[in-house]
C-alpha positions as CSV (number, residue, x, y, z in Angstrom):
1,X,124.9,122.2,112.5
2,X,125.2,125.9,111.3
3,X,121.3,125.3,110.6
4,X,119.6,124.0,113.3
5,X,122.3,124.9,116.4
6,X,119.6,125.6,118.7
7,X,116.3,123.5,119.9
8,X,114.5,126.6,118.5
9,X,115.6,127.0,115.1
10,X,115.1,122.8,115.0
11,X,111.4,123.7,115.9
12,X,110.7,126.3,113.6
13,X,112.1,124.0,110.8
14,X,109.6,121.2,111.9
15,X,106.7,123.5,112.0
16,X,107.2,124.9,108.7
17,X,107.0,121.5,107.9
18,X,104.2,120.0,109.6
19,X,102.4,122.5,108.5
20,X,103.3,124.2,105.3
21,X,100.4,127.2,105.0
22,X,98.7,127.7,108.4
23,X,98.6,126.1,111.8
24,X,95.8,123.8,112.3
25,X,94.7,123.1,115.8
26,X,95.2,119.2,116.5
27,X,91.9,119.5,118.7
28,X,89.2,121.3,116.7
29,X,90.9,121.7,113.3
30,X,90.4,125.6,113.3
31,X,93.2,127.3,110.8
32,X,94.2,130.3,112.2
33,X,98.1,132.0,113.3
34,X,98.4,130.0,116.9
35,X,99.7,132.3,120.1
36,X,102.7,131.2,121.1
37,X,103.9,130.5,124.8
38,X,106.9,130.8,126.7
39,X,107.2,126.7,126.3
40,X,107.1,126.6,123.0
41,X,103.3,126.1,123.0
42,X,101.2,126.7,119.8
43,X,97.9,128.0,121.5
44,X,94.8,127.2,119.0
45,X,92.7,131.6,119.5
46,X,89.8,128.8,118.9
47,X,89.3,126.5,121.4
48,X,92.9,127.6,123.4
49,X,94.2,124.1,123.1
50,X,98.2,123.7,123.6
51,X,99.9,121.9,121.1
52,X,103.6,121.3,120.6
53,X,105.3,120.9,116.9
54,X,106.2,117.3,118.5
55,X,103.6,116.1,119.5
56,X,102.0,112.9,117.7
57,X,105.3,112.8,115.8
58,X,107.9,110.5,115.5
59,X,109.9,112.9,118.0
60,X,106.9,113.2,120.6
61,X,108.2,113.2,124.4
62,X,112.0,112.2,123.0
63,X,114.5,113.2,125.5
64,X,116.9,113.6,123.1
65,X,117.7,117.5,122.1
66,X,116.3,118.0,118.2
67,X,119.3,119.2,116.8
68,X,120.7,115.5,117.5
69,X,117.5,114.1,115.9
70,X,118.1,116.7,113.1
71,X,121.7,115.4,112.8
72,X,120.8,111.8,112.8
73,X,118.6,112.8,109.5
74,X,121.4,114.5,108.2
75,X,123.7,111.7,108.5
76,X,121.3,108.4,107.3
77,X,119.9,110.3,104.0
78,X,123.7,111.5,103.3
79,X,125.1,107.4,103.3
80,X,124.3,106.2,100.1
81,X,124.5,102.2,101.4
82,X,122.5,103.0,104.6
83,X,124.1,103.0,108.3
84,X,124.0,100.6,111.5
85,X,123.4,101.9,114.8
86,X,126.9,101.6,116.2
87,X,127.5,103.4,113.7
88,X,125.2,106.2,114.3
89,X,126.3,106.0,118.0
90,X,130.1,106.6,117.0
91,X,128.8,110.1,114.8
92,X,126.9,111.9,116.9
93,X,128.3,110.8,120.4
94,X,125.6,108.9,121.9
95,X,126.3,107.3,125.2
96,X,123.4,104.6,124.8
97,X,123.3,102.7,121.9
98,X,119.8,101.7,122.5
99,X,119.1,105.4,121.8
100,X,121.1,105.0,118.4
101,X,119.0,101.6,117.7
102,X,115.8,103.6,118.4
103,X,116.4,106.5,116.3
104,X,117.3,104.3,113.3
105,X,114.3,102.1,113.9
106,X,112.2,105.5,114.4
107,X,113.4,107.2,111.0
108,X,112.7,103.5,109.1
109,X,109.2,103.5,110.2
110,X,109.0,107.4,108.5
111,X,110.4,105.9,105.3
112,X,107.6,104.9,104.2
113,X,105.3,107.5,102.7
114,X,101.0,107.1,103.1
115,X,99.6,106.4,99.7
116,X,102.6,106.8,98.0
117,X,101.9,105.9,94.5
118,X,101.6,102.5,92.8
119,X,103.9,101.0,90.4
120,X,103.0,101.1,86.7
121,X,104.3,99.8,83.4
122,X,106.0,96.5,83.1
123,X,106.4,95.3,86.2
124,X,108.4,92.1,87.2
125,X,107.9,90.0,90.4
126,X,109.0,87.4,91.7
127,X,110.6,86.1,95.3
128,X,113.4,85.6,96.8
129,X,115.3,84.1,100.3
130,X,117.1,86.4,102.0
131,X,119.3,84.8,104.8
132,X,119.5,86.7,108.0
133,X,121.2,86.1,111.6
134,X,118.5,84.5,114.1
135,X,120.2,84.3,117.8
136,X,117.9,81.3,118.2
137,X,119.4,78.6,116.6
138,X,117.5,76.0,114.4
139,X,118.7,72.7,112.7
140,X,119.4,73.0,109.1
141,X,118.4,69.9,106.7
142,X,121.7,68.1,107.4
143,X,121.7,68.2,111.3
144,X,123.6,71.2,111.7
145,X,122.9,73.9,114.3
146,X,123.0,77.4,112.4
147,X,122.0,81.1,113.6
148,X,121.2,81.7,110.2
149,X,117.4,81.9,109.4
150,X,116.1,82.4,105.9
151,X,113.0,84.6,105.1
152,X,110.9,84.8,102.0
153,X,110.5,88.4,100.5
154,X,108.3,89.1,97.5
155,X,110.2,91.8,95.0
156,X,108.3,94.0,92.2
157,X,110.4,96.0,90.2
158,X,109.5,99.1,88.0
159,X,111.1,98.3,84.3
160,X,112.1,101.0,81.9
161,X,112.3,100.6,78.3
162,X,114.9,100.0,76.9
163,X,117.1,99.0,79.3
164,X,116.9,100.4,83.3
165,X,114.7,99.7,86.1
166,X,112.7,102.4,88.0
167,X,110.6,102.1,91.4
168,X,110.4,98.8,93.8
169,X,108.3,97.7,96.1
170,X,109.4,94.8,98.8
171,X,107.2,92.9,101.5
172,X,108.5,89.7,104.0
173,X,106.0,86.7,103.0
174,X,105.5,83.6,105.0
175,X,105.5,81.7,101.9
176,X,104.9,81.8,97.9
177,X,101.5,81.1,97.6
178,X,98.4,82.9,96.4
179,X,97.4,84.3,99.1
180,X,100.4,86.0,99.9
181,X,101.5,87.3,96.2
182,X,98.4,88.7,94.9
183,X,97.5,91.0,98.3
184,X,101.3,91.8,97.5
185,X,100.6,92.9,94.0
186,X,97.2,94.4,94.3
187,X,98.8,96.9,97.1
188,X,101.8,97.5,95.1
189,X,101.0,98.2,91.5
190,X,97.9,99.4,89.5
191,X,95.2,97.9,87.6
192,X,95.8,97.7,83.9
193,X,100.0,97.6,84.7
194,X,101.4,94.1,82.8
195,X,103.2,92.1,85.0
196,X,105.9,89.7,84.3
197,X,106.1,86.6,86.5
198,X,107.4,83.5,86.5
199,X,105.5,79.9,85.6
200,X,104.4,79.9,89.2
201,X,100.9,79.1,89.7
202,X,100.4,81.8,92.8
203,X,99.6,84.5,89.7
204,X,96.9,82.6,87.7
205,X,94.9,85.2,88.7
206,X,96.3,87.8,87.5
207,X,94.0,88.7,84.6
208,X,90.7,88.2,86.7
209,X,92.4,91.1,88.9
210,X,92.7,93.5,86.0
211,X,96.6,93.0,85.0
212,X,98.1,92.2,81.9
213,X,100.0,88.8,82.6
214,X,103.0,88.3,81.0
215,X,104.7,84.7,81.8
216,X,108.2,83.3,81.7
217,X,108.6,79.7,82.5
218,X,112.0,78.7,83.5
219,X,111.7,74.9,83.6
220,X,113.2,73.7,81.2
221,X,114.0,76.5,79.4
222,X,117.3,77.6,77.5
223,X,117.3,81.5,78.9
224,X,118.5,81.8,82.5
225,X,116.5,83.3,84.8
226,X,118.1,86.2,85.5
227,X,118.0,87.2,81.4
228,X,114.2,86.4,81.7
229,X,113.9,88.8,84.7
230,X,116.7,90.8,85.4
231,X,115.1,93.3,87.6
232,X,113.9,91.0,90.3
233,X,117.3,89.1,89.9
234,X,119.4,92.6,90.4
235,X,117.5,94.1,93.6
236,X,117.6,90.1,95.1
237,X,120.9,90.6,94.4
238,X,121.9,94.4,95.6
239,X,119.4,93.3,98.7
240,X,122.1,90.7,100.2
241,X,124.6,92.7,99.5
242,X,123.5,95.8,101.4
243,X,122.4,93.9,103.9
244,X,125.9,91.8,104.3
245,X,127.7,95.0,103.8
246,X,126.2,97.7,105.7
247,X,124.8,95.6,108.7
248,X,127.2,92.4,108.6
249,X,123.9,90.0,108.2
250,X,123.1,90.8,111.8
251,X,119.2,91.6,111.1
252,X,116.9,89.8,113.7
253,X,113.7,88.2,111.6
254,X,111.0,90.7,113.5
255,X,112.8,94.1,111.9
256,X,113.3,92.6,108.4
257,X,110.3,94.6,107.7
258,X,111.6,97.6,108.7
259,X,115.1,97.2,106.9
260,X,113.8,96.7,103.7
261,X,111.6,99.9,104.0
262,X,114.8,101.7,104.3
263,X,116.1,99.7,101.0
264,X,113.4,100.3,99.1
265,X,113.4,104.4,100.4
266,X,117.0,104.4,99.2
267,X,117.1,102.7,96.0
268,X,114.1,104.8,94.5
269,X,115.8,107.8,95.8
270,X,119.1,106.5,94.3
271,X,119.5,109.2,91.3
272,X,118.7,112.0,93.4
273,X,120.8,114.9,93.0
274,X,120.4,116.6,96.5
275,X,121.1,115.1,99.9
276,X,119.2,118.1,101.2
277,X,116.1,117.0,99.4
278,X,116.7,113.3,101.0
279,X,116.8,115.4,104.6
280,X,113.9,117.1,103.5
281,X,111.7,114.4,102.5
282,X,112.9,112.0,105.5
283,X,112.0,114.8,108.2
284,X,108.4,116.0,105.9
285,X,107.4,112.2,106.2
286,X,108.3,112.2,110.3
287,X,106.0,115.1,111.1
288,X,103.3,113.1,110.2
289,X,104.8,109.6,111.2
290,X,103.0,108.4,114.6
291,X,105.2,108.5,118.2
292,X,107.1,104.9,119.0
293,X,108.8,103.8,121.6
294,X,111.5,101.5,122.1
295,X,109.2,99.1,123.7
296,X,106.4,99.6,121.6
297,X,109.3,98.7,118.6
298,X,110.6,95.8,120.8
299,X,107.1,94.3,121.5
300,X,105.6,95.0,118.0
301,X,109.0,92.9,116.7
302,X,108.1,90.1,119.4
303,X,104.3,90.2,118.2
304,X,105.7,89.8,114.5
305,X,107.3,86.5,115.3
306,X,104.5,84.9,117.1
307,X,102.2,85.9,113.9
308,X,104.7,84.6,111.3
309,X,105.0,81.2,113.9
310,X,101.6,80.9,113.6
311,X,101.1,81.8,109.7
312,X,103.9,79.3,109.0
313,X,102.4,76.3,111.1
């Protein structure tokens, strides 16, 4: 708050980061020092287009001041096991929590950096269930109405000799088969990185793809399978535990996605010295992350459903 007390200082911050050396005209890419306006227009001595610092960012046309949005930031970098939207609400006085909701689900969606780089190493994979509320209720196999639904995630997990685990990488699956691991894998880690699966036969392939396959069959075997692979095992299990912890369960199926981007932003930020690096990082990846809206959010969750309906059968 001593930082960014006024709507300008919040804008200058933004531009600085956006862009680092020299303005660049959003309309004919000219570099040169902008003229500013009254508004707070950046006028391009080019071609005399008006930009704003917001615009085409995750804060463009937000009605919400920038030094709440700056606060917000501030807050979800500086909990360590993430934060819920009442939550968020409660902190920074927000009347709506459908603004709080859309923040959070705004920042998740700037989590995730553009051609961030791929895993390396030994890498383990392997998936896992992760049980979620559903407010539409299905029939378990015993008869039993529930509001719980489960959801298949594929996990890949960094491992560093001799003992300690680095980077992960998580997507939502419809199922475990080929065709939904090994797109999985190929986007995830490099070619020429081994990777350490189970017996499953979705990752025959492996070696035709370039990858170094390392196989642990568990049926039948005398190691459990969390000695075998106790990477996948401990993020399956920190996963349930943030999730049950920080957000009681209550995740619908359509923003899993989105959750787990924020797990996977925390965890391989999790030895970081400086909460003002987090900030930084969060708020450098915004400035480039494009504009949503809560009903382009809400319709892009109900789209997600009908596709994993249809994947699934």
């Amino acid at each position: 708050m001593d930082w960014f007390h006024t709507e300008q200082a919040c804008l200058d911050y933004l531009q600085k980061l956006r862009w680092p050396h020299e303005f660049v005209c959003p309309r004919c890419g000219v570099i040169s020092a902008p003229l500013k306006t009254s508004r707070n227009r950046l006028v391009c001595q080019s071609c005399k287009h008006q930009a704003s610092v917001t615009a085409g960012t995750l804060f463009d046309k937000t009605r919400t001041p920038l030094k709440v949005w700056l606060a917000a930031a501030w807050y979800i970098t500086n909990q360590k096991q993430g934060v819920s939207a009442l939550g968020l609400q409660r902190v920074l006085g927000l009347g709506s929590y459908q603004t709080a909701w859309t923040m959070l689900h705004r920042f998740r969606r700037a989590m995730v950096r553009p051609g961030r780089d791929m895993l390396g190493g030994l890498v383990e994979v392997d998936e896992t269930f992760i049980a979620i509320g559903d407010k539409a209720q299905s029939v378990n196999a015993k008869g039993r109405k529930s509001h719980t639904a489960k959801t298949l995630v594929v996990i890949a997990v960094e491992m560093i000799e001799p003992k300690g685990f680095g980077r992960i990488r998580l997507r939502r699956i419809v199922d475990d088969s080929e065709s939904q691991v090994l797109p999985f894998v190929k986007d995830a880690i490099e070619a020429g990185a081994t990777v350490h699966t189970d017996g499953s036969a979705a990752y025959r392939h492996l070696k035709e793809e370039g990858y170094v396959h390392q196989q642990s069959v568990m049926l039948g075997s005398d190691t459990p399978a969390h000695v075998s692979m106790p990477g996948v095992h401990r993020v399956a299990a920190l996963i349930h535990r943030w999730l049950l912890g920080t957000h009681q369960g209550a995740v619908q199926p359509a923003q899993l996605d989105y959750y787990l981007e924020e797990f996977v932003f925390r965890f391989n930020r999790r030895q970081s010295l400086s909460r003002g690096m987090l900030f930084y990082r969060l708020l450098e990846q915004a400035v480039v992350t494009d504009p949503v809206t809560y009903q382009h959010v809400v319709a892009q969750s109900k789209l997600r459903v009908i596709q994993s309906m249809e994947l699934s059968g």
